[in-house]
C-alpha positions as CSV (number, residue, x, y, z in Angstrom):
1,X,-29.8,46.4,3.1
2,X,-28.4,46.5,6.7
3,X,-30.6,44.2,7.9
4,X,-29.9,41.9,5.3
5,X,-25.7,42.1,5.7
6,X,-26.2,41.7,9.7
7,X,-28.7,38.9,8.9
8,X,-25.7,37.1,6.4
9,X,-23.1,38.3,8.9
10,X,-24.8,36.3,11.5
11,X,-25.5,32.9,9.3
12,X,-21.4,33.0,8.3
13,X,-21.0,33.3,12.2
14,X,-23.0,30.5,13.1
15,X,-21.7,28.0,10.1
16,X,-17.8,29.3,11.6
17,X,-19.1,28.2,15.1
18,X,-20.3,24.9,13.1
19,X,-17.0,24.1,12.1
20,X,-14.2,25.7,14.3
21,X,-16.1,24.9,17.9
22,X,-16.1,21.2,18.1
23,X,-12.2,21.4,17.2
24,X,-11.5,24.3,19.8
25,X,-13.3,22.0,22.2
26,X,-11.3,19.0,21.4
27,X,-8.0,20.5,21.9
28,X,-9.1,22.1,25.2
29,X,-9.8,19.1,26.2
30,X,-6.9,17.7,25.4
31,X,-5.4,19.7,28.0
32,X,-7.5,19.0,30.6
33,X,-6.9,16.6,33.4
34,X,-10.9,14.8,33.1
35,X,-10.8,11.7,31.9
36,X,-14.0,12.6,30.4
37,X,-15.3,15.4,27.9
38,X,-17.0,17.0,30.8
39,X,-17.1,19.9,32.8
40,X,-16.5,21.3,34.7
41,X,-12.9,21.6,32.9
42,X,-10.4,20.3,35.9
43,X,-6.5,21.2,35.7
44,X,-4.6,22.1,33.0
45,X,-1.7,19.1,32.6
46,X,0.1,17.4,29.6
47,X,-0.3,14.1,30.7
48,X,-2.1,12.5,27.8
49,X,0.6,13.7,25.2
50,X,3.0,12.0,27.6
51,X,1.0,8.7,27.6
52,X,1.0,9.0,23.7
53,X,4.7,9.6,23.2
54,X,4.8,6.4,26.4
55,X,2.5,4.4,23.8
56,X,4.8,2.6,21.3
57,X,1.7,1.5,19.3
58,X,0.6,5.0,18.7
59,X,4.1,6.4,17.4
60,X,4.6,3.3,15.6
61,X,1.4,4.2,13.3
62,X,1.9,8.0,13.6
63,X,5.4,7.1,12.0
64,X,3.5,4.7,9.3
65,X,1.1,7.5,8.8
66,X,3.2,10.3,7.8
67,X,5.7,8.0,6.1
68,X,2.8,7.2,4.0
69,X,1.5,11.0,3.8
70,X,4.9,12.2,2.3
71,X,5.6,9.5,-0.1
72,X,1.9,9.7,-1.1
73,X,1.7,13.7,-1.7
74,X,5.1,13.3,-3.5
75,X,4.0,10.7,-6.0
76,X,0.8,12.4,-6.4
77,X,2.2,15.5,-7.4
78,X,4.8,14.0,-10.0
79,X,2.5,12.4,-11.6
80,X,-0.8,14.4,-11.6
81,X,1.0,17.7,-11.8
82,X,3.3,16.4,-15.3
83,X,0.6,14.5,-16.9
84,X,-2.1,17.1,-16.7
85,X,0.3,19.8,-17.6
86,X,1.1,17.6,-20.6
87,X,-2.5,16.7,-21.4
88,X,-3.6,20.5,-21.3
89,X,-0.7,22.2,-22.9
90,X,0.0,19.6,-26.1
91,X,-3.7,17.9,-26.8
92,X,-6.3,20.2,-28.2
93,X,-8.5,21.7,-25.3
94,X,-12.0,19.6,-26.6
95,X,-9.8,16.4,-25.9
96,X,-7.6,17.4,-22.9
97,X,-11.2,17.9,-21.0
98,X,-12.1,14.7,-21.8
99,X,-9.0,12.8,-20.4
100,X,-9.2,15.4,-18.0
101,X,-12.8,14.1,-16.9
102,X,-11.1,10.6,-16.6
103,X,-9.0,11.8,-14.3
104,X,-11.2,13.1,-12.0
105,X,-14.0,10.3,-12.7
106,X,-12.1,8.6,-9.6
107,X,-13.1,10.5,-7.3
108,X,-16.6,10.8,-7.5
109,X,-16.3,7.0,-6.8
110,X,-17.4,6.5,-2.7
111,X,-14.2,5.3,-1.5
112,X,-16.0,2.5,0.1
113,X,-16.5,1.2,-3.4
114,X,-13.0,2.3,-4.4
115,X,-10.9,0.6,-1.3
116,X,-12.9,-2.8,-2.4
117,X,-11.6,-2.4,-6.0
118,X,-8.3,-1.9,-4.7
119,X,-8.2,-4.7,-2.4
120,X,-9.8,-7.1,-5.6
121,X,-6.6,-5.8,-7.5
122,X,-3.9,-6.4,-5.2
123,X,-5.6,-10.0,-4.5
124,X,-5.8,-10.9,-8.3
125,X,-2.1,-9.7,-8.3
126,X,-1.0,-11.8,-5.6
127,X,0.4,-8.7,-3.6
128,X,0.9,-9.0,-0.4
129,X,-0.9,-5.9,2.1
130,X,1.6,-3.6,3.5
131,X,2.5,0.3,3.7
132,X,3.0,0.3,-0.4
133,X,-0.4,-0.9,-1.1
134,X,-2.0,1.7,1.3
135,X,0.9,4.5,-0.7
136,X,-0.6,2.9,-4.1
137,X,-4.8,3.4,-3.3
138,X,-4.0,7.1,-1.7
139,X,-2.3,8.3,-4.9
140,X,-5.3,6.7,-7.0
141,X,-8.0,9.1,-5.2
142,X,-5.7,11.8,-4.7
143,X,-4.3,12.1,-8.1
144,X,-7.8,13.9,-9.3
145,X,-7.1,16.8,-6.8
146,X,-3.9,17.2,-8.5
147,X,-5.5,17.2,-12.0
148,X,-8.0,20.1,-11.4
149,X,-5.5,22.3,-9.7
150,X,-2.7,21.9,-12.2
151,X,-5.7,22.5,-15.0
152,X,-6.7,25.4,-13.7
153,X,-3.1,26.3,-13.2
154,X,-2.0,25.8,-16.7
155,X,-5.4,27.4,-18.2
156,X,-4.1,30.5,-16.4
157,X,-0.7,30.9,-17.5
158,X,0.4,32.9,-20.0
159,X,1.6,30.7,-23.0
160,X,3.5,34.4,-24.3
161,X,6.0,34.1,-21.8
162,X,7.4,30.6,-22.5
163,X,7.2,32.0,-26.0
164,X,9.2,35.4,-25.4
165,X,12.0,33.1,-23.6
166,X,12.6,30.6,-26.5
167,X,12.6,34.0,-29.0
168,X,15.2,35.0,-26.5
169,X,17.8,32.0,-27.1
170,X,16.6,29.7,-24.4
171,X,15.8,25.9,-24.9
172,X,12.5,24.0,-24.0
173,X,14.5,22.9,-20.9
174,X,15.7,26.0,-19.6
175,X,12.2,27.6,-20.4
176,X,10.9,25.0,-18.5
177,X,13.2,25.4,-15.5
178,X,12.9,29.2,-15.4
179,X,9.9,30.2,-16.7
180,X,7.1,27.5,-16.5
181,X,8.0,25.5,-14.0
182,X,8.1,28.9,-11.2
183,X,4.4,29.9,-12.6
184,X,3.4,26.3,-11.8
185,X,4.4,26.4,-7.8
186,X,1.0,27.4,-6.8
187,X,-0.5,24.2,-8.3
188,X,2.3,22.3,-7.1
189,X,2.1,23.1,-3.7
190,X,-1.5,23.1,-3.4
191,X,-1.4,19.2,-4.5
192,X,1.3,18.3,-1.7
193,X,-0.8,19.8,1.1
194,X,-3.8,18.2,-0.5
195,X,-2.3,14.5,-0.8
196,X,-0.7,15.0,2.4
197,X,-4.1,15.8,4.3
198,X,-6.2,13.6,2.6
199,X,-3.4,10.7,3.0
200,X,-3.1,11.0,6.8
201,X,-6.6,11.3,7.4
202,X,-8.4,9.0,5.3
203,X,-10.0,5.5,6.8
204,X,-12.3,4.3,4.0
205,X,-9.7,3.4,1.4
206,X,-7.2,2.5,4.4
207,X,-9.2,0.2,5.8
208,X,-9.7,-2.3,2.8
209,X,-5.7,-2.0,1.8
210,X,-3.7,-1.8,4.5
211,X,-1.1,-4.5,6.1
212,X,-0.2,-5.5,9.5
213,X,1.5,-2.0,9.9
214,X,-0.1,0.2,12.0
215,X,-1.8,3.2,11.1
216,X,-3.4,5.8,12.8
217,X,-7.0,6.2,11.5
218,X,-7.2,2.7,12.2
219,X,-6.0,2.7,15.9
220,X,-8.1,5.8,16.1
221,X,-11.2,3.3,15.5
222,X,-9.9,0.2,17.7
223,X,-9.6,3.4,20.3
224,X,-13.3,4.1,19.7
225,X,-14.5,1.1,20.5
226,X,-13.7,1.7,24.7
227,X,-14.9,5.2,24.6
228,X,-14.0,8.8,23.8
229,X,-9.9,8.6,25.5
230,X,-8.6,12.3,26.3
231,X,-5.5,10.4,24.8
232,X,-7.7,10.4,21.4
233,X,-7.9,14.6,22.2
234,X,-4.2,14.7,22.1
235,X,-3.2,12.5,19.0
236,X,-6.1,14.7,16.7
237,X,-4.6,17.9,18.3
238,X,-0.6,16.9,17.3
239,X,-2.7,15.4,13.4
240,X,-4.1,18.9,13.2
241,X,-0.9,20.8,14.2
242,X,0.9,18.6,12.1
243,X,-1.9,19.9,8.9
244,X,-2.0,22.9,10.2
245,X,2.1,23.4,9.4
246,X,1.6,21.6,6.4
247,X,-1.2,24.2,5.2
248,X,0.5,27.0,6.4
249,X,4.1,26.1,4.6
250,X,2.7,25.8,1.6
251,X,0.8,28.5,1.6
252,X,3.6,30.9,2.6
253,X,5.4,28.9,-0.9
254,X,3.1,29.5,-3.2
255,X,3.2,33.4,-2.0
256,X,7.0,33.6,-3.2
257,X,5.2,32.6,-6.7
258,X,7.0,36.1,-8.4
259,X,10.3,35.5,-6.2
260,X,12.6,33.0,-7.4
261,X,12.7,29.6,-6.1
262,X,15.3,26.9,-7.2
263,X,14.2,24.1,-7.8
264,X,17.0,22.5,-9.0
C-alpha cells in the first residue's frame, strides 16, 4: 500500500509539473531581460510591461477584451442562471433534463464549427461585425456552463426552506430575495468566473465573428507570426493575473454563501 500511495503521489507530481511549469516559466521569463526564451536567464527588468502599456494597439484590444469578458459573463449568468433555475424548479425533472441536454448540446459543438454558424447568421441578418457580435457568440457557448452549474445548484437545494418562509408570511418575491436567491450565489459566481475566462481567452469563435476592433487572442496570433516576443510573456502574465483575481474573488464570494449578502 505504501508503494502504491508514493507511486500515485509521484504521477499527481509529475501531471502538476505538466500543467503549472510551462506557466511558471512564462512568467519568469517575462521578467527577464533576453529577448529570447533562453538561458541563461539575464537581468531581472520590467521593460516589456512598459513596452505593452507604450503599445496603444495592445491596450486598445486588452480594453476590447475585458469589455467583452464582463458584458459576456454578465449576460451569461442572467440568462443561463434564471432560465435553468426556471426549467429545473417548475417542469417536471424527466422534461427539465431534456431542455437541459439542449442547453448544453452547444457546447459539444467544436467551436470551429460553431464560429462558422455564427458568422452565416450574422451574414443572413445583414449585421455588421463588431464587439456585439463577438459579446453575442461568447454567451452562445458559455451559456451551457451556466446551465450545469445552476442544475446542479438547484438539484441541491432544499425546496423546505423556501417552503418554511412562505408558511412564515413571506411572498414568492421576498422568498426569492432572502432565501433562494443567497443559496444560489455559488452557481452564480461560478458562471461569472467561467464566462469571464472562457470569454477573454477564446480565439476559435473570435476569430470568425469579430469586427475591426481589436482583440487580444487575435493580436496574440498576428504576434505569433514574428516569433515568440518576451512582450507576448508579459501580456499572458497581466491575462493570468487578471483570471487569477477573477478566480480568486469569486471564490472568496461563494464562501460567504451562509453570510448574508445583499443583493439588492
Amino acid at each position: 500500500m505504501g508503494l502504491f500511495n508514493r507511486l500515485l503521489g509521484g504521477y499527481s507530481a509529475l501531471v502538476f509539473a505538466f500543467l503549472y511549469v510551462p506557466l511558471i516559466v512564462l512568467i519568469a521569463f517575462s521578467f527577464s531581460s533576453n529577448k529570447l526564451v533562453s538561458w541563461p536567464f539575464g537581468t531581472i527588468t520590467l521593460q516589456w510591461y512598459y513596452d505593452v502599456l507604450a503599445n496603444t494597439q495592445i491596450m486598445q484590444a486588452l480594453y476590447n477584451t475585458l469589455i467583452v469578458g464582463v458584458i459576456t459573463a454578465i449576460l451569461t449568468t442572467a440568462i443561463g442562471v434564471t432560465s435553468t433555475f426556471g426549467v429545473m424548479r417548475y417542469f417536471n425533472r424527466k422534461v427539465a433534463f431534456i431542455i437541459l441536454a439542449f442547453l448544453v448540446f452547444p457546447e459539444l459543438i467544436p467551436d470551429m464549427v460553431k464560429g462558422i454558424a455564427e458568422l452565416m447568421f450574422f451574414v443572413e441578418q445583414n449585421i455588421s461585425l463588431s464587439l456585439w457580435t463577438v459579446i453575442i457568440g461568447h454567451v452562445v457557448f458559455c451559456i451551457p456552463y451556466a446551465a450545469l452549474l445552476t442544475a446542479a445548484r438547484v438539484v441541491s437545494l432544499d425546496v423546505s426552506l423556501e417552503e418554511a418562509s412562505m408558511d412564515l408570511g413571506a411572498g414568492r418575491f421576498e422568498t426569492f430575495r432572502h432565501i433562494t436567491l443567497p443559496l444560489m450565489t455559488p452557481a452564480i459566481f461560478a458562471s461569472i468566473i467561467f464566462a469571464f475566462t472562457l470569454s477573454i481567452n477564446d480565439y476559435l469563435v473570435t476569430v470568425f465573428i469579430t469586427g475591426p476592433q481589436p482583440l487580444l487572442p487575435l493580436v496574440f496570433w498576428g504576434m505569433m507570426h514574428f516569433g515568440i516576443s518576451p512582450v507576448i510573456n508579459a501580456i499572458s502574465t497581466i491575462i493570468f493575473a487578471i483570471s487569477l483575481a477573477a478566480a480568486l474573488i469569486g471564490f472568496y464570494l461563494m464562501t460567504r454563501t451562509g453570510k448574508k449578502i445583499a443583493f439588492f
